[in-house]
C-alpha positions in Angstrom: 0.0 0.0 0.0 1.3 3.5 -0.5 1.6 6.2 1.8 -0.9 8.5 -0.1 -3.5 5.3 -0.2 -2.8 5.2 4.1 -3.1 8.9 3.6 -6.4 9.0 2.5 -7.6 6.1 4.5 -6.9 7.6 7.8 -8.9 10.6 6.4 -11.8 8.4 5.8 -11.5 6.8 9.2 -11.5 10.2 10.7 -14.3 11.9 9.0 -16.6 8.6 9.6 -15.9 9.0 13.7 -17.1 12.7 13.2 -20.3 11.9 11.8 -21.1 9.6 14.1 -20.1 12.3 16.9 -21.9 15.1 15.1 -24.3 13.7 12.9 -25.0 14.8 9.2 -24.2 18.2 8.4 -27.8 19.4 7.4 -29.3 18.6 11.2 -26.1 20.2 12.7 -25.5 24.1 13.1 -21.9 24.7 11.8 -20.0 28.0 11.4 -20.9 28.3 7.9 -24.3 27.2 7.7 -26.1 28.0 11.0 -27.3 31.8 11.8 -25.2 33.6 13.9 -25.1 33.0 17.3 -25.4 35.8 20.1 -21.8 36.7 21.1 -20.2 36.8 24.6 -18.5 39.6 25.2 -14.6 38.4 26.3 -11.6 40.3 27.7 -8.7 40.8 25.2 -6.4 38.1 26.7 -9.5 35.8 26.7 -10.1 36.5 23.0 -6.3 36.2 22.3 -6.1 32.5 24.3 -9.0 31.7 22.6 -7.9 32.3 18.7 -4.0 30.6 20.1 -6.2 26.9 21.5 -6.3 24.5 18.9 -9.9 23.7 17.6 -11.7 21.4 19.6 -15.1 19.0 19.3 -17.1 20.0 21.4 -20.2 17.7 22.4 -23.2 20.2 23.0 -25.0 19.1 26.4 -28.5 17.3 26.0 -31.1 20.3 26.6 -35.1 19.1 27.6 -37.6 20.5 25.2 -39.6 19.7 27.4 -42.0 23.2 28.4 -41.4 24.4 31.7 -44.0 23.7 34.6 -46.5 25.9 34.8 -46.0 27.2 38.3 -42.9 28.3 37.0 -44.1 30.3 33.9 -46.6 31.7 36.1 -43.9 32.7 38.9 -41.9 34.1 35.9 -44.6 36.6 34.7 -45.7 37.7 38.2 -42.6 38.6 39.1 -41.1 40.6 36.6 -43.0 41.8 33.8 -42.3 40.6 30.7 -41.9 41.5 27.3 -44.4 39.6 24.9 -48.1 40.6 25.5 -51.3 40.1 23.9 -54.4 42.4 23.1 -57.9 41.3 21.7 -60.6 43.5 21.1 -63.7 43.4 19.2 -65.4 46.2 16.8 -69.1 46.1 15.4 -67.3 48.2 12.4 -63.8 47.5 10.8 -61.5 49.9 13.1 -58.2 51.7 12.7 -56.3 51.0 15.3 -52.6 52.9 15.8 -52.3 52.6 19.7 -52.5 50.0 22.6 -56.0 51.2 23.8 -58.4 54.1 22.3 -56.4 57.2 21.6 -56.8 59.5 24.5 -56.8 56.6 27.2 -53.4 57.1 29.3 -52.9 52.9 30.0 -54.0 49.7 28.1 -54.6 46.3 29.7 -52.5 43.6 28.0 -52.1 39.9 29.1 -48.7 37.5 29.0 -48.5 35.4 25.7 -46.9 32.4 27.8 -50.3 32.3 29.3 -52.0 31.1 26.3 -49.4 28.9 24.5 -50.4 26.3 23.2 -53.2 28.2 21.6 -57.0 28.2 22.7 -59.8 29.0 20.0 -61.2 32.6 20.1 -64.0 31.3 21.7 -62.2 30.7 24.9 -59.1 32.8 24.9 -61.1 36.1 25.6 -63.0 34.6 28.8 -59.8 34.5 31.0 -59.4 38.1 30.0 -62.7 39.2 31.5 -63.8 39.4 28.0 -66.5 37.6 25.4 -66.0 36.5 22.1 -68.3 38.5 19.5 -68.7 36.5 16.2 -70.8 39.5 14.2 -67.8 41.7 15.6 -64.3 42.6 13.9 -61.6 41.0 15.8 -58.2 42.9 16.5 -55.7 40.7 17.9 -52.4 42.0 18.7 -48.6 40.9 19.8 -46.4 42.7 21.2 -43.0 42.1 22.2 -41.5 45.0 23.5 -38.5 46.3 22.8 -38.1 49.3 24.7 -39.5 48.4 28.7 -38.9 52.1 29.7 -41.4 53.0 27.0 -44.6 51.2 27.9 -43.7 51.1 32.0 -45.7 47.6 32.3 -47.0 46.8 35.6 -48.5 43.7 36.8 -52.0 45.2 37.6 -52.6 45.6 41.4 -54.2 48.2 43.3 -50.5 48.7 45.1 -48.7 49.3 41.4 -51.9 51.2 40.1 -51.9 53.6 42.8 -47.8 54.2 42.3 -48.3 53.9 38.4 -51.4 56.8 38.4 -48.9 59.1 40.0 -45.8 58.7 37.8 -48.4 59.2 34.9 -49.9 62.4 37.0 -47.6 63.4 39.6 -49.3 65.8 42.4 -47.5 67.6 44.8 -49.4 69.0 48.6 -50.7 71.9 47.3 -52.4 70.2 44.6 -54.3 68.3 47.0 -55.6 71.0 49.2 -59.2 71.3 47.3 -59.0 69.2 43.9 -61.5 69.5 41.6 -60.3 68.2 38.8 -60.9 64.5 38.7 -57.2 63.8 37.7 -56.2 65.5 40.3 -58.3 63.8 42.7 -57.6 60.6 41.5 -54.2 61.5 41.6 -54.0 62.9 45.4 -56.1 60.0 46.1 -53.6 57.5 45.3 -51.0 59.4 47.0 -52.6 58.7 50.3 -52.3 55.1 49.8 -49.8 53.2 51.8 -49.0 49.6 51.4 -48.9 48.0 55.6 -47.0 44.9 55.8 -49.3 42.8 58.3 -49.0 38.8 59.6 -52.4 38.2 58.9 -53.1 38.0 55.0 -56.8 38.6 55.0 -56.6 41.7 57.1 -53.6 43.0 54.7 -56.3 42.7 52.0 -58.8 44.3 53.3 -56.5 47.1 53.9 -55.8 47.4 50.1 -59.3 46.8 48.8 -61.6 48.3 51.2 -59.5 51.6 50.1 -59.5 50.8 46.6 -63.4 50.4 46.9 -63.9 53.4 47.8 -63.2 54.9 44.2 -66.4 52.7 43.1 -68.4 54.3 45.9 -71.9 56.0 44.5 -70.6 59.4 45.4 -67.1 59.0 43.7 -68.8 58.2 40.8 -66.5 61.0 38.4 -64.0 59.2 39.2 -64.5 56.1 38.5 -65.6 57.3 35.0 -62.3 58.8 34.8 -60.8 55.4 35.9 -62.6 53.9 33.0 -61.8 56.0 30.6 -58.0 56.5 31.1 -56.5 53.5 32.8 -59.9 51.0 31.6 -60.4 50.1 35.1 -64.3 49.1 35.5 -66.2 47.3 38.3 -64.9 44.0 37.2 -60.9 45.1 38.4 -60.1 43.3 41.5 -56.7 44.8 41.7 -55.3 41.3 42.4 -53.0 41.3 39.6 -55.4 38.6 37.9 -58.2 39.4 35.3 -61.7 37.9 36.5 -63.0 35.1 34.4 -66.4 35.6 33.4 -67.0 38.8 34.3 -67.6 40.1 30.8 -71.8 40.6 32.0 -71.0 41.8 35.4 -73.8 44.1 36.6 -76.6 44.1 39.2 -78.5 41.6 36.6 -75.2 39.3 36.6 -73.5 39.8 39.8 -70.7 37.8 41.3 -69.6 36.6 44.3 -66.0 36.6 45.7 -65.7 32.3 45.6 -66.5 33.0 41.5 -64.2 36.0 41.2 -61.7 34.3 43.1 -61.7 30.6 41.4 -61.7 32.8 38.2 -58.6 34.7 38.9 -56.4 32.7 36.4 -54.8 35.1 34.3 -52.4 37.7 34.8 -52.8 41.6 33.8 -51.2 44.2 33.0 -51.2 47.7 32.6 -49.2 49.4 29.4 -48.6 53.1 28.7 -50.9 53.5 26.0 -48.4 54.0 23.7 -48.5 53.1 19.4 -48.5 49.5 18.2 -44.8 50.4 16.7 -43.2 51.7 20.0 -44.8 48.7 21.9 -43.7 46.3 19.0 -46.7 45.0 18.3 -47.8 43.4 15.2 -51.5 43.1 14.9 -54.3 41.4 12.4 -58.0 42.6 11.6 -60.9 39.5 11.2 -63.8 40.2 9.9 -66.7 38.0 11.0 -66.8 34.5 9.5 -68.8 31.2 9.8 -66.6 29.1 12.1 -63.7 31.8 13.6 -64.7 31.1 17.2 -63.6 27.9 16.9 -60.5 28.5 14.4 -57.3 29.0 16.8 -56.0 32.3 17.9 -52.1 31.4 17.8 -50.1 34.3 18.9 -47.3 32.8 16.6 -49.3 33.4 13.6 -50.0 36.3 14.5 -46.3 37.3 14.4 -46.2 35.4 10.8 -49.2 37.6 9.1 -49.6 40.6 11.6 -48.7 43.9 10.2 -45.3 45.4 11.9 -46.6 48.2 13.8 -50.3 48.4 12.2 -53.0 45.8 11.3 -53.1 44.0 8.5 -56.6 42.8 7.4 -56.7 38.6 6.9 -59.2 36.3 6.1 -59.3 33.8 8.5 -57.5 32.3 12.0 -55.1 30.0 11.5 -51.9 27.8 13.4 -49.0 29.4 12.2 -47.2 27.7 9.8 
């Protein structure tokens, strides 16, 4: 045998132990074919040692796919805020829509997208968000993954971070609330006389909380809970618990609730956005007109991110699983 054939057959040997390390090319990222990885930011002498070390195989550890529990994703999102939210709403006439809420309104209520992956039919999605699916009704469903936090100032929505949140949005100072009359102002001055008591007895730490939230939906504070409503879109049905109430689309003295409903239906976390446009709160957003069917189709945020408009919403014909 000569050398060149020995040559050639050691090559062979060696490339046939790669694959069987790596794998076939195609299923493997490489530095040529894969996209480019986020980089680490090294020291110079790192860098340097790192360009002198002769290559290496390196054997990537086994990661689970496997989703993480649910008490964890929920732990995540309560808390910090995060950065990927979803909006639905529902028009009797096509809308145009440019910001989170109504223009005018100073905060928009969004809820977590990890919340509702896999994805549930528009028939059901809107019910953990206190709302109702319309089927004669234009649907706007938006995502939004945020790329600037500082912009849209998200808070997970509790009467403690509502209070604090109203007065970064109208800050007040003593002399302002010596004889308010202005129901900003009042609102304003009222949340400033909040104050948050640690306690060792969680009922009575509450009560503190809510029985002085309540008294903004008191009969005689009735301007400002109009001005609640239409700034921050705080209604009757906000518990202020961080969690919207299930089934509280209807609520009124005809549908009223009691606290075991609106407590076994506080399942999904809110939040309150500055009400700031689609493009600044990176959202990307479709319009559905009504159809035969849509409240059973999916409402998969993914696919919303694959036909949304970037920014604005595009107009499509039906829901749909991304693809």
């Amino acid at each position: 045998m000569q050398k060149s054939d020995c040559v050639r057959g050691l090559i062979t040997l060696l490339l046939s132990v790669n694959l069987l390390l790596t794998g076939c090319s195609p299923h493997h990222a490489t530095a040529s074919t894969a996209a480019t990885a986020p980089t680490l930011a090294t020291s110079a002498p790192q860098t340097e040692a790192l360009q002198q070390a002769p290559a290496q195989h390196v054997i990537a550890p086994i990661v689970s796919l496997a989703p993480a529990a649910s008490v964890l994703v929920v732990n995540r999102i309560r808390e910090s805020v995060p950065a990927d939210y979803l909006r639905v709403g529902f028009f009797p006439s096509q809308p145009t829509v440019t910001t989170l809420a109504r223009p005018g309104a100073v905060r928009a209520f969004l809820t977590a997208t990890a919340q509702y992956e896999p994805p549930l039919t528009l028939q059901q999605q809107p019910l953990y968000s206190g709302l109702e699916d319309q089927p004669a009704q234009y649907l706007v469903a938006m995502r939004c993954h945020v790329p600037n936090p500082a912009a849209v100032d998200a808070i997970l929505a509790t009467w403690p971070n509502v209070f604090a949140a109203i007065l970064r949005d109208h800050p007040v100072t003593p002399a302002d609330c010596a004889a308010p009359t202005d129901p900003a102002v009042q609102v304003s001055c009222f949340a400033a006389g909040y104050k948050d008591t640690p306690g060792d007895n969680v009922p009575i730490a509450l009560a503190q909380t809510l029985d002085y939230a309540a008294t903004l939906q008191q009969p005689a504070n009735a301007a400002l809970a109009t001005w609640l409503q239409r700034n921050y879109g705080i209604y009757p049905a906000f518990s202020g618990l961080g969690y919207s109430a299930k089934d509280s689309y209807n609520l009124g003295p005809k549908a009223p609730m009691d606290a075991q409903q609106i407590l076994t239906g506080s399942i999904s976390s809110e939040y309150l956005l500055k009400n700031v446009t689609l493009a600044a709160a990176g959202c990307r957003c479709i319009t559905v007109a009504p159809y035969t069917g849509r409240s059973v189709d999916p409402l998969d945020p993914n696919f919303i991110d694959q036909a949304g408009g970037d920014g604005s919403c595009t107009t499509v014909p039906k829901l749909q699983k991304a693809q």
